[in-house]
N, C-alpha and C positions, 0 to 999 in steps of 0.2 A: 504494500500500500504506500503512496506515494503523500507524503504529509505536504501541502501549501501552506503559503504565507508563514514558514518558520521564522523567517528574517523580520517577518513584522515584529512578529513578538517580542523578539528579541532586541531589537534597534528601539519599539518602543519605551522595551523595559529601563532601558539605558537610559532612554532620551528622559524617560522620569524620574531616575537617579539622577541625573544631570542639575535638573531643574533645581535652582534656588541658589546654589553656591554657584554655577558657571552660564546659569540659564538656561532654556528648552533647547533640546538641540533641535536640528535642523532636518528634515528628511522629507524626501518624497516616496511615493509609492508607483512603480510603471501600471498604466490600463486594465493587463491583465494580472494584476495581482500579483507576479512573481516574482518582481525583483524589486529591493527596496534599497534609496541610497543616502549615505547622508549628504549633507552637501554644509558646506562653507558659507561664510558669506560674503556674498562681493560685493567686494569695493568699487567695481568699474561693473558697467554694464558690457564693456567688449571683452572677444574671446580674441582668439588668435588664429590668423590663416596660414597653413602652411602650407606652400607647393613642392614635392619631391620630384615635378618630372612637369614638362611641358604638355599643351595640348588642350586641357580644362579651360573653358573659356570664363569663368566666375572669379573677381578678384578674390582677394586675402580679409577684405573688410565688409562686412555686409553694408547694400546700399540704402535698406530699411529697417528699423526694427519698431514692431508693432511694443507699444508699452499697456497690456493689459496684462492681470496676472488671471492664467487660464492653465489648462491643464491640456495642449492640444491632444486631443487623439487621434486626427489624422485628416490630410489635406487635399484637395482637388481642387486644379487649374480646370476652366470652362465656361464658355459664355454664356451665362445663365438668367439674364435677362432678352436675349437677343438682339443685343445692339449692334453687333458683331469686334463685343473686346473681350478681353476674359476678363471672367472675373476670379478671383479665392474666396472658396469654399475650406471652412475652419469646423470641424467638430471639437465637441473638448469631453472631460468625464470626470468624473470625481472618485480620488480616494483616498487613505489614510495618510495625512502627511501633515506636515507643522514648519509653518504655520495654516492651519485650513484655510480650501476655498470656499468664497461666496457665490460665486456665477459659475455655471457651466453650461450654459445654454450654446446651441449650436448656431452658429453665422456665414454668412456672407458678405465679405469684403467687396462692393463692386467697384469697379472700374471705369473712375468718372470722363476718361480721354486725358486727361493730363498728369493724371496719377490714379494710383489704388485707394480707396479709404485705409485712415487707419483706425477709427470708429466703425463698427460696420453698422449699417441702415437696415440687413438683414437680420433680424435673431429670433430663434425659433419661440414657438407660446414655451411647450416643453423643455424642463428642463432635468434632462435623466442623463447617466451615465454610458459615454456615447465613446467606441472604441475604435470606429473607421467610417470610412465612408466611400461609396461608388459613385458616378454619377450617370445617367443613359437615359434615353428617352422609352420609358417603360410602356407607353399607352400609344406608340406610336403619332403622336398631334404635333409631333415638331419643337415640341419642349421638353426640355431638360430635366427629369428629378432627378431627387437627391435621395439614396438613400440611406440609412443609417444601421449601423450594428450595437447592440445593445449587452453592456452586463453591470459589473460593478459587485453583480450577487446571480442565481439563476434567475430567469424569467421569464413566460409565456409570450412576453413582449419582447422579444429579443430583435425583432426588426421594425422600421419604422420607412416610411415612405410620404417624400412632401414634393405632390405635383406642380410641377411647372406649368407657368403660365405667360402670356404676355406680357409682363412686367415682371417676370420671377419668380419665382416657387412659393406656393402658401404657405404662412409662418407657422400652423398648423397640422399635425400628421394628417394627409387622407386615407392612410390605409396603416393600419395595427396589425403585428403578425398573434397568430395565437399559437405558438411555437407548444408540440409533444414532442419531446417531455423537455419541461424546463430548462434553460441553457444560460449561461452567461456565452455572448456572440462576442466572438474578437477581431474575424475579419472576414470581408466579401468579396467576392467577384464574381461578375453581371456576364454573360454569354450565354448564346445561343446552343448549349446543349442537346436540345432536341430536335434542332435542324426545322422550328417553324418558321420562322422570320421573326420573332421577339425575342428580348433578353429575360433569362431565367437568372434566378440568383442564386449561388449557393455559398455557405458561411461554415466556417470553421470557429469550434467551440468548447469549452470545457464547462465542466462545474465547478463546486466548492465541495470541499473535507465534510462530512469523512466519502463522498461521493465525488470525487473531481473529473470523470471520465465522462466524454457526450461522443455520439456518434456525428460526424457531419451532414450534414442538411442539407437541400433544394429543396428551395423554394418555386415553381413553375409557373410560370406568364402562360396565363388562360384569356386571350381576349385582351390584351391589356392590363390585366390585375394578377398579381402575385396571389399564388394559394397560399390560404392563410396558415396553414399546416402545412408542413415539408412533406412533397409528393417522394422524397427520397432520403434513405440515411442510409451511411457506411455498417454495415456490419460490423465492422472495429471498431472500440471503444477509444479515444484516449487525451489528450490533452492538444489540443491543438493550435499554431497560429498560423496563419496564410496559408491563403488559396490562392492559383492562379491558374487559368487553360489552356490550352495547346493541343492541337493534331499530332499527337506524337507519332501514331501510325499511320497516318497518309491516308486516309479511309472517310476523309470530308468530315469527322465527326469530332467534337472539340471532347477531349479527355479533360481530366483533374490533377492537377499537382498539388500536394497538403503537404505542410511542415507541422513539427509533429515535437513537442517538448519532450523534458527528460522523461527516460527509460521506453521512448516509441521511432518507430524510424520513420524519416520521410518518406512518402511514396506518390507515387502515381496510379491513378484510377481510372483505367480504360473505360472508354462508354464504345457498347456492341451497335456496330454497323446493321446489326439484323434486327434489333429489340428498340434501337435508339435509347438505351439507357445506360447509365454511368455501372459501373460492373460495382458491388457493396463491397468487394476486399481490392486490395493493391494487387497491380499486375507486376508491379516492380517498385523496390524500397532502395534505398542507398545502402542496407546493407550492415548498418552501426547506429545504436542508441546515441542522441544528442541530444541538445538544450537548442532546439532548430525554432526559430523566429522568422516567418517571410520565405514564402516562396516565389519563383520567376520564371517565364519562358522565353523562349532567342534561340535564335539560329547565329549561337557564338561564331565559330569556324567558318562559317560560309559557305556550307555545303549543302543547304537545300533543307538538312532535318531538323525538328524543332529538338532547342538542347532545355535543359532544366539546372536552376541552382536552388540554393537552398542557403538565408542567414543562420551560422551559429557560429559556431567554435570550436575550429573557424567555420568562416562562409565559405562551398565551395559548390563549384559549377561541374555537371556533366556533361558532356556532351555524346551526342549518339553517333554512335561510329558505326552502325549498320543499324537496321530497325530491329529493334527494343531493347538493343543492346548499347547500354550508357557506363562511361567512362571518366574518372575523374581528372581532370584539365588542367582545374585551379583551383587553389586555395590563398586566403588570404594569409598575411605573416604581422598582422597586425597583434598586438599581444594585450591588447585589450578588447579582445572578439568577443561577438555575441549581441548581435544588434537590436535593436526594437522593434525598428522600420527595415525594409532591405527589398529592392528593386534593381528593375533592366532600365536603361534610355540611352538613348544614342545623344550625349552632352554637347560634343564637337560636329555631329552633323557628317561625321567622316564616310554613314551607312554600317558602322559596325554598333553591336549595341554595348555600351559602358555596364558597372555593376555599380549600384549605389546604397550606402547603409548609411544610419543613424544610432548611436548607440545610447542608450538611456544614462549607464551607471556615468561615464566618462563627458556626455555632451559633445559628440565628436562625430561630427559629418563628414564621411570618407567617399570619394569618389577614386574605381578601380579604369582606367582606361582602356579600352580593348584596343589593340594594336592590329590590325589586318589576322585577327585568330589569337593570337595571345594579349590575355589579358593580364594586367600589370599586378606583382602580387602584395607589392608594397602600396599603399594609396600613393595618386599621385598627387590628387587633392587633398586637403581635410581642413576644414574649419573646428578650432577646438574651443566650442562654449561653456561658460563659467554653471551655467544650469544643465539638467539632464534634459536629454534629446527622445522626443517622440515616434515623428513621422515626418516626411518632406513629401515634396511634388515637383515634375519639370511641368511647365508650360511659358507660351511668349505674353508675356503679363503688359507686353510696352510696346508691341506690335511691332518689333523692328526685324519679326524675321527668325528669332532665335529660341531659344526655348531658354527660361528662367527656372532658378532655385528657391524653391521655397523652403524651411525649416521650422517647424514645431515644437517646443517645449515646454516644461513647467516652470510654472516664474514670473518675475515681473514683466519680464521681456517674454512673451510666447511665441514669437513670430519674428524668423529676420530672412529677409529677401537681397538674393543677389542677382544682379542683375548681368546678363551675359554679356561678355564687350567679343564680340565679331573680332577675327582675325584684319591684321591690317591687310592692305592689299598690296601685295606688289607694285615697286612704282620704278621700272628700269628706269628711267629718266635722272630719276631723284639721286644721283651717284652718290652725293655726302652723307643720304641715308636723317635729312633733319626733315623730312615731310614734309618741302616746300621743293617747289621746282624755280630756280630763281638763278642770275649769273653763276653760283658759285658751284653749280653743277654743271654748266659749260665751263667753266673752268677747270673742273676735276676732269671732267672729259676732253679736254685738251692736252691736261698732265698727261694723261694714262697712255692719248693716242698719240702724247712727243716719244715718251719713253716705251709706246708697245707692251703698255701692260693688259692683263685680258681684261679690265673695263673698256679699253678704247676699243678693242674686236667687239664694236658695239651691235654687227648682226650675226656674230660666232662663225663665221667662215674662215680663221685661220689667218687672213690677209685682214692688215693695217692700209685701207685706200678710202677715199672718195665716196665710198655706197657706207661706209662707219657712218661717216658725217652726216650722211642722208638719214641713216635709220635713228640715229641721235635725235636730230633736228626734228624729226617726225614722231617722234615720241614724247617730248618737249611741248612739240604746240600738240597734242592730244589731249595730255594732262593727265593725272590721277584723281579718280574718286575721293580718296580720301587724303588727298594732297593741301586740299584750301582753293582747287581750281576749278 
């Protein structure tokens, strides 16, 4: 039997001995209950960015930080009014920690054209303990809901649904799960499992002591409306965090990827090409018991089949190297593994997909680069925050083209966004290299083509003549984009 929330008791017991002579100490509790941390207190509101490698387009400073004290549980970029900007979407949840929250209602940050709010306009009536969130257009009308995951404790209500509308989503649930048997829900994902043309939902769950084991759930889009009762559970019992889908066998039919907490292994959950249903055991597990947070799918390698990873400790990615046969690739070497949040997105744009985690106890947002198949096993990003870290998002929040960083935590600061800065552009012209095109680059370009160095082979033909000058000169009056021309 697998005892939860040991650490509560214990960090709290501390934190009451503490009290009077050194004062209350300080801690939070992560979403699903399992890991409790103390924390410090700071003096500055900034972390610190560190780059180990090139390529991440996000500075080292974040370029907003939202100052409400929230408990994010987890974020979604999407334009959710229809203006055509994105807006954030912020869940939050409440649990054991000191100093307690007052608010945890769920929000939307929108997107006024010149910036994000950092007040949101959106906040739900309800106000319950909210562990993730999807977004999709469930009823097919061209608007967006949101849906939400629910625990904090079990509950019948473990899922919640707030339809979209011309103006945004009702601040109101329209639709209430009445989940059998009872769940504390940790996290969803929205696809088309049964191959109608609607999104079904399925959530990955546990319980509490002395019962912590749930099976996972789908939910099914009948017409537009989610069954209010899961039309499907796993046969396996166990402790669960992230779901994600994928075609793993090429068979047009989207399968299940679960992560799967201590003493359960992660697996994947074929759905039958003949039955259209998700198969109730794992077709394929990784093979060894972890402490697995977050699951992902990608076609890492490039070769056509969908691969799977898996956050723990460490995170590590498989890849399929023939059908259903998966391999492991990489692994992180970060030494404070075991993340909260943990995802795929392509950061750079490059068409290969990145690996990205958040970690709760440390506050440390790590971005893994994928390099044309190998992915980097050191971060090559990380922003390291003075508060514990929840959940992040990419999307282009500033319309420039790029997909942004979002970041979630507990604290005064819950929320800091980085904003992607685009590669510069090449500018052959610019030979001094100061991003102006001006005399003193026909100037270098005079040095180079008196002394025959290879800037003066200014169209790379090997020869110093006449057509240099030309292809200079016409390069010049072109100009760069990002030159000031």
């Amino acid at each position: 039997m697998h005892t939860r929330n040991g650490w509560l008791v214990v960090v709290a017991g501390l934190a009451m001995g503490a009290s009077g002579a050194t004062g209350q100490m300080l801690y939070e509790t992560s979403q699903d209950g399992n890991t409790v941390a103390t924390i410090e207190p700071a003096t500055a509101g900034q972390g610190q960015g560190i780059a180990r490698g090139s390529g991440v387009p996000y500075p080292l400073v974040p370029d907003v930080q939202i100052m409400l004290r929230r408990q994010i549980g987890g974020l979604h970029i999407a334009d959710m009014n229809g203006d055509g900007l994105n807006d954030l979407v912020a869940v939050c949840f409440n649990s054991s920690a000191f100093p307690p929250y007052t608010d945890w209602r769920d929000m939307i940050f929108y997107n006024t054209g010149t910036a994000l709010e950092t007040v949101p306009s959106w906040v739900s009536t309800e106000m319950v303990h909210t562990g993730d969130v999807v977004v999709g257009d469930l009823n097919d009308d061209g608007h967006l809901d949101i849906v939400t995951i629910h625990g904090g404790s079990v509950t019948t209500q473990s899922v919640r649904v707030y339809y979209g509308a011309a103006g945004g989503p009702t601040m109101t649930a329209g639709w209430v799960s009445a989940t059998s048997p009872a769940a504390w829900g940790t996290a969803g994902v929205l696809a088309d499992f049964d191959n109608d043309g609607d999104l079904d939902l399925v959530t990955s769950n546990q319980g509490v002591s002395p019962d912590p084991y749930r099976p996972l759930f789908m939910f099914r889009n009948d017409g537009g409306v989610l069954t209010p009762n899961p039309v499907w559970r796993s046969e396996d019992v166990a402790v669960q965090n992230g779901v994600a889908a994928g075609d793993f066998d090429g068979d047009e039919w989207l399968d299940l990827a679960a992560a799967k907490w201590s003493g359960f292994e992660s697996a994947i959950y074929y759905t039958s090409s003949n039955a259209g249903e998700i198969e109730t055991l794992p077709g394929w597990s990784v093979g060894t018991t972890g402490t697995d947070r977050g699951a992902a799918t990608a076609d890492f390698d490039g070769d056509g089949r969908v691969d799977v990873a898996f956050g723990g400790n460490p995170s590590r990615a498989y890849a399929q190297t023939e059908p259903g046969v998966f391999t492991q690739v990489w692994q992180n070497t970060d030494p404070f593994s075991g993340p909260q949040d943990f995802g795929v997105h392509d950061v750079n744009g490059d068409g290969w997909p990145d690996i990205a985690e958040v970690h709760f106890s440390t506050g440390r947002m790590h971005i893994y680069l994928n390099r044309e198949g190998v992915i980097d096993s050191d971060p090559t990003w990380t922003y390291d925050a003075p508060n514990v870290g929840n959940a992040f998002a990419f999307g282009d929040l500033n319309d420039d083209g790029w997909d942004d960083l979002v970041v979630g935590y507990s604290g005064d600061i819950s929320i800091r966004i980085f904003y992607a800065v685009p590669p510069k552009e090449e500018c052959a012209a610019d030979l001094n290299g100061d991003g102006k095109l001006d005399f003193f680059d026909a100037q270098a370009f005079l040095a180079a083509f008196a002394a025959q160095q290879p800037e003066g082979d200014f169209n790379g033909d090997g020869e110093f003549d006449f057509f240099d000058a030309q292809a200079f000169l016409g390069a010049f009056a072109a100009g760069c984009a990002l030159s000031g021309r």
